[in-house]
N, C-alpha and C positions, 0 to 999 in steps of 0.2 A: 639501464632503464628496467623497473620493473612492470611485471605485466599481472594483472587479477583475473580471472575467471570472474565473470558477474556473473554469470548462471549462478553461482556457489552460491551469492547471495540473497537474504529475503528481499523482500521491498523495502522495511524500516532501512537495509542497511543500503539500497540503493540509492535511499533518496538521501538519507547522511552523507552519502556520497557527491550527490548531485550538488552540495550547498560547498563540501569542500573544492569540489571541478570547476566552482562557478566562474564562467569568463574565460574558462579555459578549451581548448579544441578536444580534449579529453572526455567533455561533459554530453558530446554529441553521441558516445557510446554507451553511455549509461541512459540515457534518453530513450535508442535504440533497445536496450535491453528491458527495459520497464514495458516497451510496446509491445514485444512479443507475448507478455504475461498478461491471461486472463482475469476478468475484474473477479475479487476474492468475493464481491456480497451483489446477490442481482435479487431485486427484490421489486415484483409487478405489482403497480397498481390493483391490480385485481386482487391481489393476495388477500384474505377477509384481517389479517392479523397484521398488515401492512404496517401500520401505525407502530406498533410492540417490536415489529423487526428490525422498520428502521430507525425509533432508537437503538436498541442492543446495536445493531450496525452500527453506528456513531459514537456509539460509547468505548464500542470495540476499536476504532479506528484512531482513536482521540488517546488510549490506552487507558479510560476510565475501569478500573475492576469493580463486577459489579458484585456486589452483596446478594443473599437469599431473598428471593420476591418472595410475597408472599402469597 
């Protein structure tokens, strides 16, 4: 049996992970390991630029690259 280190991994690969575990008693560690990691984009209502952030946030998550704004 082989064993991973999910620490090593980012999120994209934990959650590619997550879809090949699926149904399996396997996928309750990978679960585990997503919980400990803090959210990558926090982004408050109050923020004045909120709107602009969380697009880029969503573009960024989705893997959209984005072009020079102008």
């Amino acid at each position: 049996m082989t064993h991973l280190d999910l620490t090593s991994l980012d999120k994209q690969q934990l959650i590619a992970l997550l879809w090949e575990l699926k149904g399996t008693p396997a996928v309750d560690a990978v679960y585990q390991e997503l919980r400990t990691r803090s959210p990558e984009i926090t982004i408050k209502i109050s923020d004045p630029d909120w709107e602009n952030n969380t697009d880029k946030a969503l573009k960024q998550a989705l893997g959209i690259i984005q072009g020079q704004e102008a």
